[in-house]
C-alpha positions in Angstrom: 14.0 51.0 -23.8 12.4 54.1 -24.2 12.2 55.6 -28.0 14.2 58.8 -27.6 17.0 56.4 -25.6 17.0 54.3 -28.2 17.1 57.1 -31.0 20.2 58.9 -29.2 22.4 55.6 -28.5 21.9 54.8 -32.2 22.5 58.7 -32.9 25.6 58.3 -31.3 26.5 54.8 -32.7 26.3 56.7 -36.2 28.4 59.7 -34.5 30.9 57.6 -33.2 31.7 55.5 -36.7 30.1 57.1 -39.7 31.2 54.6 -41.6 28.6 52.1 -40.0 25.8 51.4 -41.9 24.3 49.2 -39.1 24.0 52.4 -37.5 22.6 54.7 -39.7 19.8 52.0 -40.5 18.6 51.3 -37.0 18.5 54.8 -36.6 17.1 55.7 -39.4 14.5 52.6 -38.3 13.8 54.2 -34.5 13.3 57.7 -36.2 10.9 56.2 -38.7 9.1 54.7 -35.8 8.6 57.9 -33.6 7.8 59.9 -37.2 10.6 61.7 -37.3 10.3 61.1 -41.1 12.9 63.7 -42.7 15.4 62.5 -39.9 14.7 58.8 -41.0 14.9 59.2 -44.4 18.5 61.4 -44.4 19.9 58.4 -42.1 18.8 55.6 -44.3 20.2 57.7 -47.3 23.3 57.7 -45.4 23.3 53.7 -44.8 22.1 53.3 -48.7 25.8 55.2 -49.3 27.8 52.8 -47.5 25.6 49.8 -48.3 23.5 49.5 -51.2 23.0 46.3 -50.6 20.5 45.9 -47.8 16.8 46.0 -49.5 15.1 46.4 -46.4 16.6 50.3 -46.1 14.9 50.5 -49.2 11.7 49.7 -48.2 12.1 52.1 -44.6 12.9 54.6 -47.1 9.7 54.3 -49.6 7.9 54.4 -46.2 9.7 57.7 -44.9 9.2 59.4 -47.9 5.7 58.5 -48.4 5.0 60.1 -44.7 6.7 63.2 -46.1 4.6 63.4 -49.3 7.1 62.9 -51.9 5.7 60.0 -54.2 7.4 60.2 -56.7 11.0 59.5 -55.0 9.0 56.9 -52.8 8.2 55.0 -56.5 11.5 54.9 -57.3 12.8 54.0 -54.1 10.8 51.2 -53.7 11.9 50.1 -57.6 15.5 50.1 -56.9 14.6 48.5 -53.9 13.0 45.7 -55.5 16.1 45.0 -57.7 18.3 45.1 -55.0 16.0 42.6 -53.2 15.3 40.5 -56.5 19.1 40.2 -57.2 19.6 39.0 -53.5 16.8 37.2 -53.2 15.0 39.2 -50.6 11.5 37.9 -51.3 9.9 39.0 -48.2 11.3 42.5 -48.8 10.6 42.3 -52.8 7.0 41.0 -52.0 6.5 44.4 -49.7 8.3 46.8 -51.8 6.1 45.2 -54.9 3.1 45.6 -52.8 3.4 49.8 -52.2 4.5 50.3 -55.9 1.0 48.4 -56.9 -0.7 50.4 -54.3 0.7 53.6 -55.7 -0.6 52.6 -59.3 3.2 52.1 -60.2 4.4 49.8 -62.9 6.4 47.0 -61.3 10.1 46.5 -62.7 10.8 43.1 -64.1 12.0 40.5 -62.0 13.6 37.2 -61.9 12.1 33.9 -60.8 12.5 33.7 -56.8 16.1 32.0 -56.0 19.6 33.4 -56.4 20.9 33.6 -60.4 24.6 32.3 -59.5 24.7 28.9 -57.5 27.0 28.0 -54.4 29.5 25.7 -55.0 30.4 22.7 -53.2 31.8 24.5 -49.8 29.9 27.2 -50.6 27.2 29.3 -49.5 24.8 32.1 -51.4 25.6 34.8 -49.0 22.5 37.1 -48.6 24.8 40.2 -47.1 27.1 40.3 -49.8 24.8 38.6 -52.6 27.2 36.4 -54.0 28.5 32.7 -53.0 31.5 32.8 -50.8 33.1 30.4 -48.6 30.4 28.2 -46.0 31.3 28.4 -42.1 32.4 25.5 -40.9 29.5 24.9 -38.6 26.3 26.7 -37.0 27.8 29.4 -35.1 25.1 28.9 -32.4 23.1 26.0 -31.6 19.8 27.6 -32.4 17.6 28.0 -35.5 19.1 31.5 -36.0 22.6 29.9 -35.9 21.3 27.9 -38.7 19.9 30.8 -40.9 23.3 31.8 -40.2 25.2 28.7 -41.2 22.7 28.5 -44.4 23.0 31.9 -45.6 26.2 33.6 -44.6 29.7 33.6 -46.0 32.3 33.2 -43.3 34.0 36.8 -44.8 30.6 38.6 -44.1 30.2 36.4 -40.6 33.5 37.8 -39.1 32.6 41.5 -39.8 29.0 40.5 -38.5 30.9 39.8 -35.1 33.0 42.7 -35.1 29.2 44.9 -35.5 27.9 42.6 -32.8 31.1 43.4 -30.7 30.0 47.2 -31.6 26.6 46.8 -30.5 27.3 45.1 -27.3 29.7 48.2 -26.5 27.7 51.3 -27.9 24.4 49.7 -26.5 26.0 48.5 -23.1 24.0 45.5 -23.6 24.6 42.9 -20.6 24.4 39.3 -22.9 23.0 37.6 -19.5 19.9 39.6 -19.6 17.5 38.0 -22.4 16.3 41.4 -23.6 19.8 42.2 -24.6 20.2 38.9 -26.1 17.4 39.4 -28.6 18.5 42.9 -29.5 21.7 41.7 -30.5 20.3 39.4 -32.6 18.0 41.7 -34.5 20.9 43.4 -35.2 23.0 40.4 -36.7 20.1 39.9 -38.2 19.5 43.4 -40.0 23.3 42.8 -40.5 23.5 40.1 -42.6 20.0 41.1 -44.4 18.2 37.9 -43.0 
């Protein structure tokens, strides 16, 4: 799909529902791509508002407004982000977000050893969307190694509203599930979703 396709169906995902934060980050993610950097950065400010917990807007943020110049709200968007991550246990995210503030000659904010500070219960789950154990699906939703990461890291709460967003998707996007293409674009989206 071309860029500026891709840019106006998510445009009009965020139109449509402003309350999705799904939205505003994939397009705040296309806009970043095609360097549209002051677009991108007021979308992801926008899914940072309804969702504070995703540290990977953080990090497309730092990025946005490092293209636009502005270091110093770059530094501390990339700090934040590294608690959010650290406090969800986002280490791939925490790692990158650590890596541009050492690059900018930042200090790097204290964080906690890798793994989540509360521990699941028995029936539970450490839910990386929410960041807090909740109760474990009852089985893989898909027989896959995503429905896995799923079953190992997702609270059922945060998997129903992940299929009422994949029902959005499908819909906004017009994506036909037979067609593999599709089929991987919905599950990037899950994915970004549920912060896996």
């Amino acid at each position: 799909m071309a860029d500026a396709a891709r840019i106006e169906q998510f445009r009009k995902m965020a139109s449509d529902d402003p309350t999705n934060e799904l939205a505003h980050f994939s397009l705040g993610k296309a806009l970043l791509d095609s360097g549209d950097y002051q677009a991108a950065a007021d979308s992801l400010r926008r899914a940072i508002g309804l969702n504070a917990n995703i540290s990977k807007v953080y990090q497309l943020l730092g990025q946005a407004l490092l293209k636009l110049g502005d270091q110093p709200s770059a530094i501390a968007t990339f700090t934040e982000g590294v608690g959010v991550a650290d406090r969800r246990g986002d280490l791939l995210n925490k790692n990158d977000m650590l890596a541009c503030l050492k690059e900018l000659g930042a200090p790097a904010p204290e964080t906690k050893p890798t793994g989540p500070a509360v521990v699941a219960g028995e029936g539970e789950v450490f839910c990386r969307r929410c960041g807090r154990p909740g109760p474990k699906l009852e089985k893989p939703p898909f027989r896959s190694a995503f429905g896995q990461e799923i079953y190992h890291n997702t609270c059922t709460k945060c998997w129903k509203d992940a299929i009422g967003m994949g029902t959005k998707v499908i819909n906004e996007l017009r994506l036909p599930m037979a067609d593999p293409q599709a089929q991987k674009m919905w599950d990037q989206h899950i994915r970004e979703f549920l912060a896996l």
